[in-house]
Backbone as numpy.savetxt, mean C-alpha at the origin, in Angstrom:
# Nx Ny Nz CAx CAy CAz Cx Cy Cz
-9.36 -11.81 0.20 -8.61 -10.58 0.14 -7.18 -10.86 0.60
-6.64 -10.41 1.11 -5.03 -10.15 1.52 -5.22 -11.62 2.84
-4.26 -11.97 2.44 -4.33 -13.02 3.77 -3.72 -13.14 5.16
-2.13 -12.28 4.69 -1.21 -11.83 5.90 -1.42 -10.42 6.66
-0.52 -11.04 7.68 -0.35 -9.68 8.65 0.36 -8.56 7.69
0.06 -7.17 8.03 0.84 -6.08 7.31 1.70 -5.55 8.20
3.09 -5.15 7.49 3.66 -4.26 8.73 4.21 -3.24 8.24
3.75 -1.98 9.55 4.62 -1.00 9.29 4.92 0.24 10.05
5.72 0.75 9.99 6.47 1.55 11.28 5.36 2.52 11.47
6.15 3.16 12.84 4.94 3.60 14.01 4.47 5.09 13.33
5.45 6.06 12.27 5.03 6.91 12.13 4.40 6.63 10.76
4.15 5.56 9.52 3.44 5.15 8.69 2.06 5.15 9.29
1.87 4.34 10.43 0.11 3.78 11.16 0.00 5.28 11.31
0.42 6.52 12.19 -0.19 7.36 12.29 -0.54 8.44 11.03
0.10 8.33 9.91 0.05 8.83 8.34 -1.46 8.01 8.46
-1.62 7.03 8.29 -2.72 6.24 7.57 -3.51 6.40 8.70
-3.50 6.71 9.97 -4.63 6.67 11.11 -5.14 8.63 10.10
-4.27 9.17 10.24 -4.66 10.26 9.94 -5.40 10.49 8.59
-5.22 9.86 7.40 -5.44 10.01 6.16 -7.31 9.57 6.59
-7.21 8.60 6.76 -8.23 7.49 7.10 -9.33 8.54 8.04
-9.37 9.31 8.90 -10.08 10.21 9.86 -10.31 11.27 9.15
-9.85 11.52 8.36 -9.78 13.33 7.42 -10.67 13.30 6.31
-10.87 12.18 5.62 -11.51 11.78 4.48 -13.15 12.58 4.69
-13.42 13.66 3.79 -14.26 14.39 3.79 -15.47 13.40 2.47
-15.21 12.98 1.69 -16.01 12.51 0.59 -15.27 11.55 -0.28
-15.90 10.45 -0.22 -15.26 8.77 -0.76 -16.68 8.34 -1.28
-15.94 7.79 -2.90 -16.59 7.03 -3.21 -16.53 5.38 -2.99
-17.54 4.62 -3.45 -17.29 3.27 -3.49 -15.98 2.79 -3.67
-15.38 2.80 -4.00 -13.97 2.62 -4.54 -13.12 2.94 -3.11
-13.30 4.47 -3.12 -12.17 4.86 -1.76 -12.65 4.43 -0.81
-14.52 4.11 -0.25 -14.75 3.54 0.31 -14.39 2.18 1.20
-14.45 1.34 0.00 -13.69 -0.16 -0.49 -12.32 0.11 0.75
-11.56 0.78 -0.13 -10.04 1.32 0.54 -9.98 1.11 1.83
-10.49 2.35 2.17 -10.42 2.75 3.54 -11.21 1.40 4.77
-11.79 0.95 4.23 -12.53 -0.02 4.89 -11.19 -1.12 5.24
-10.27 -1.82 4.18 -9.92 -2.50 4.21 -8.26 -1.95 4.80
-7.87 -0.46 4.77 -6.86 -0.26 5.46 -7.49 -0.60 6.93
-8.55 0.06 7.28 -8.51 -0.04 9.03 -8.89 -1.63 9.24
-9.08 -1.87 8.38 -9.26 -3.48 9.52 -7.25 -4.04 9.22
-7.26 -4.23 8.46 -5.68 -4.34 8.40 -4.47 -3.67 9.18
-4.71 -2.33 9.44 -3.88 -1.52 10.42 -4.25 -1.89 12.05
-5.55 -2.64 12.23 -5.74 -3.26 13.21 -4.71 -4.56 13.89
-4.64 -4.92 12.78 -3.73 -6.13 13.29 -1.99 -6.02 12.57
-2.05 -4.77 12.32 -0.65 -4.74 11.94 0.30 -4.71 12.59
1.68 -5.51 12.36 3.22 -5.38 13.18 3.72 -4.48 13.15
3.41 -3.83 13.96 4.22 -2.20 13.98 5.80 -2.12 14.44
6.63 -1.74 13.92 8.12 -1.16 14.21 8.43 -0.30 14.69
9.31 -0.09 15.28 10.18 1.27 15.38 10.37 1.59 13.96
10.65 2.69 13.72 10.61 3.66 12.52 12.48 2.99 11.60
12.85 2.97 13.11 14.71 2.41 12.21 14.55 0.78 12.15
13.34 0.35 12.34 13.44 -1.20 12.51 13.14 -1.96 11.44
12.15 -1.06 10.86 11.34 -1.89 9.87 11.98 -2.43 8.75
12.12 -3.47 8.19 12.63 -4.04 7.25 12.46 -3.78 5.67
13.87 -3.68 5.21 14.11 -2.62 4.19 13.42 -3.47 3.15
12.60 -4.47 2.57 11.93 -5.14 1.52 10.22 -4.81 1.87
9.89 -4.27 3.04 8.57 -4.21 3.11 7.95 -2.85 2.31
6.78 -2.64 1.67 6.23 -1.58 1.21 5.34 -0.70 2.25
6.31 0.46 1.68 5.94 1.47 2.39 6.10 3.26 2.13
5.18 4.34 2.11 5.08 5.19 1.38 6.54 5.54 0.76
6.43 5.87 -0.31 7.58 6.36 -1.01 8.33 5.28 -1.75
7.98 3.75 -1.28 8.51 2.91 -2.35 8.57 2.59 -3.70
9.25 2.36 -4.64 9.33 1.72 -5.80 8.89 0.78 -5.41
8.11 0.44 -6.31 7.64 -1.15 -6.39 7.38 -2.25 -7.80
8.14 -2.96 -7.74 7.38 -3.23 -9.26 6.33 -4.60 -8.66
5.41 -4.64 -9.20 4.37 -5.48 -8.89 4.15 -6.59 -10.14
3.36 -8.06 -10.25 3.04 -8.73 -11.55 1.66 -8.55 -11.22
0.77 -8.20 -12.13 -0.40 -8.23 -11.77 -1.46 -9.69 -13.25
-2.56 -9.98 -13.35 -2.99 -10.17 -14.84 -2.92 -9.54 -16.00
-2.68 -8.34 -15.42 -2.73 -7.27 -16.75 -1.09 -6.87 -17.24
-0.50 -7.81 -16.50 1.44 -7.49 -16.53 1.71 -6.93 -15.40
3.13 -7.01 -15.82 4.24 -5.93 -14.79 4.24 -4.75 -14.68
3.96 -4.04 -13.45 4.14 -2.39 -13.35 4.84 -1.95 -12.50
5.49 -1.02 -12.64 6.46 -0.32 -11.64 6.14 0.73 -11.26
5.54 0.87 -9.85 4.94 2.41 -9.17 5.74 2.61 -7.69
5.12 4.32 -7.86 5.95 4.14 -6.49 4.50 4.55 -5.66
4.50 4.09 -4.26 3.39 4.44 -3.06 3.32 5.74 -2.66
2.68 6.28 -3.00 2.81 7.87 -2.39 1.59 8.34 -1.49
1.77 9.14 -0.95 0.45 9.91 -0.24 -0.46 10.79 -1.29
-2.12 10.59 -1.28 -2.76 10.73 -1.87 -2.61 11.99 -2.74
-2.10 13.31 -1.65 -1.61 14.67 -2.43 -0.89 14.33 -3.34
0.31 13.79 -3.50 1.37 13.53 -4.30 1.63 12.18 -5.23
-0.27 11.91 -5.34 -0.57 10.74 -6.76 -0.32 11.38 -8.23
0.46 10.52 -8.78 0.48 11.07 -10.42 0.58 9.93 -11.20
-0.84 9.97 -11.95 -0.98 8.52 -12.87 -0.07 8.58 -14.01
0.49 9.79 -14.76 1.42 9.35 -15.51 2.77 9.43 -14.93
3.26 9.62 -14.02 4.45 9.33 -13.66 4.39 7.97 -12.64
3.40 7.47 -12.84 3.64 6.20 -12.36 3.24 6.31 -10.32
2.96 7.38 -9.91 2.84 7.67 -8.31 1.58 6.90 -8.34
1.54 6.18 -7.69 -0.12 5.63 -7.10 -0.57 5.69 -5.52
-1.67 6.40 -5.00 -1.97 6.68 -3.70 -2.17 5.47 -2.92
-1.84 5.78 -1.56 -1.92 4.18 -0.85 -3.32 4.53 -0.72
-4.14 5.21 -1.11 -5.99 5.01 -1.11 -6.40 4.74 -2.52
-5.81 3.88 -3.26 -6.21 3.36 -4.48 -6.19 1.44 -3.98
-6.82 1.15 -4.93 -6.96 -0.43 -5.03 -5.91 -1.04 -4.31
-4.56 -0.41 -5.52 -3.72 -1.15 -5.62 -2.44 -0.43 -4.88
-2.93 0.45 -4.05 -1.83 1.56 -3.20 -2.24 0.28 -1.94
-3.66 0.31 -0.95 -4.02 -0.16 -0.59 -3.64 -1.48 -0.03
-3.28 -2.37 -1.90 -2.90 -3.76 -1.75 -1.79 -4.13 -1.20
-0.96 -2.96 -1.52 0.50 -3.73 -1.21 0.90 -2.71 -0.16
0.31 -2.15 0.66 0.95 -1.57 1.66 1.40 -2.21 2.49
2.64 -2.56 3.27 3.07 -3.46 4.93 3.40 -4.49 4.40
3.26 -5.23 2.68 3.67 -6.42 2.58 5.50 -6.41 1.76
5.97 -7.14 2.26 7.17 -7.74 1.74 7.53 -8.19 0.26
8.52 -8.12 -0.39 9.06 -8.57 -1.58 8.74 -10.03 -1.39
8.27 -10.35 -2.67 7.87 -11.94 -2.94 6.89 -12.13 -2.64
5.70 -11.03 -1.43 4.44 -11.47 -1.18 3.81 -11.97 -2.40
2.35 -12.55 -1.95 1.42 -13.02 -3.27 -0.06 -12.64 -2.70
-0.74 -12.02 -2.88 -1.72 -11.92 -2.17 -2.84 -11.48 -3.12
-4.67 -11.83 -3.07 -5.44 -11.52 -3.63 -6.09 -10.30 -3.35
-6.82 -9.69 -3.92 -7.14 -8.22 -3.60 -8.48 -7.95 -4.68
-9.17 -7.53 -3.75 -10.79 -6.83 -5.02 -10.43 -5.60 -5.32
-10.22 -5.71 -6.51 -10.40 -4.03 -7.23 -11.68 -4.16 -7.82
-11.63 -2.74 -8.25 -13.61 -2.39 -8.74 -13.95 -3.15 -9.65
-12.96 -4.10 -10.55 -13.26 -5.03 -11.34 -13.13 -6.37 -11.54
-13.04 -6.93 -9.89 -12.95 -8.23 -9.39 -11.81 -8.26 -8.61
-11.67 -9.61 -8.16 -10.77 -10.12 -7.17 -9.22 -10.27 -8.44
-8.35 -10.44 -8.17 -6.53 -10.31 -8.61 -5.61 -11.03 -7.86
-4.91 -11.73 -8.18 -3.85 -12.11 -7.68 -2.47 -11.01 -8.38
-1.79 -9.95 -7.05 -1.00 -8.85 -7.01 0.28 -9.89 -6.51
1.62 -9.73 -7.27 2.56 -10.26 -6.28 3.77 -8.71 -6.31
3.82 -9.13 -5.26 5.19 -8.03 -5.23 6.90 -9.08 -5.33
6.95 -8.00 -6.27 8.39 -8.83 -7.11 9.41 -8.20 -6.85
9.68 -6.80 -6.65 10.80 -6.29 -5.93 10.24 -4.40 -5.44
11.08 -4.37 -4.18 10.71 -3.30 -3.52 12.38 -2.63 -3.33
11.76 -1.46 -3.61 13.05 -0.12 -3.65 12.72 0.75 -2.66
13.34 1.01 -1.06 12.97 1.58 -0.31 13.78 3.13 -0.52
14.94 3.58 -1.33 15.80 4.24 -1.61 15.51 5.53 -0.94
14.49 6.20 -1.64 13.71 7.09 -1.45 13.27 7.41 -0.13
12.85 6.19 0.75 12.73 6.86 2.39 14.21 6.66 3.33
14.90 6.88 2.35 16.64 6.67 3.24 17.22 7.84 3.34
16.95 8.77 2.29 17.10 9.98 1.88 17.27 10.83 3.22
């Protein structure tokens, strides 16, 4: 699965401590998810909120990713505010999940419901949480 540390600022961990505790009904899939945010938010480098470094992914980013299936460009959003045709993907999806806390240029493997992937993140647009 993911091999590095994730990082991400102090009021992100409490978004995802909270998302993660609220979850009324998950399937296998969100299951999957959630399993693999809390062990990861376990050992994550947490920031100050003005510290965190502007290439890491984190809600509200653009991201374009290379995956096997090609290049996609999404942005991370909170689960309320997922929209598969505008490209929003929830950080409680596979691939919301995958690239949360990691950096531009990461490379990292990841199980989605249809095997293991090599995800790289190719460029990150923080624009949107500057606002």
């Amino acid at each position: 699965m993911k091999q590095k540390q994730i990082i991400l600022c102090q009021t992100e961990l409490k978004i995802i401590k909270h998302l993660i505790r609220n979850i009324s009904e998950a399937d296998n899939i969100l299951n999957n998810c959630i399993s693999k945010l809390k062990s990861e938010i376990e050992n994550a480098l947490v920031y100050a909120d003005s510290d965190l470094p502007a290439d890491v992914v984190r809600i509200n980013s653009i991201v374009d990713v290379n995956t096997p299936f090609g290049e996609k460009k999404i942005q991370l959003v909170l689960p309320k505010n997922s929209n598969s045709i505008q490209k929003r993907i929830s950080l409680l999806t596979p691939m919301g999940s995958a690239i949360i806390g990691y950096k531009e240029g990461a490379e990292l493997n990841w199980l989605f419901p249809n095997g293991e992937y090599k995800v790289k993140i190719l460029r990150v647009n923080n624009s949107e949480n500057n606002k």
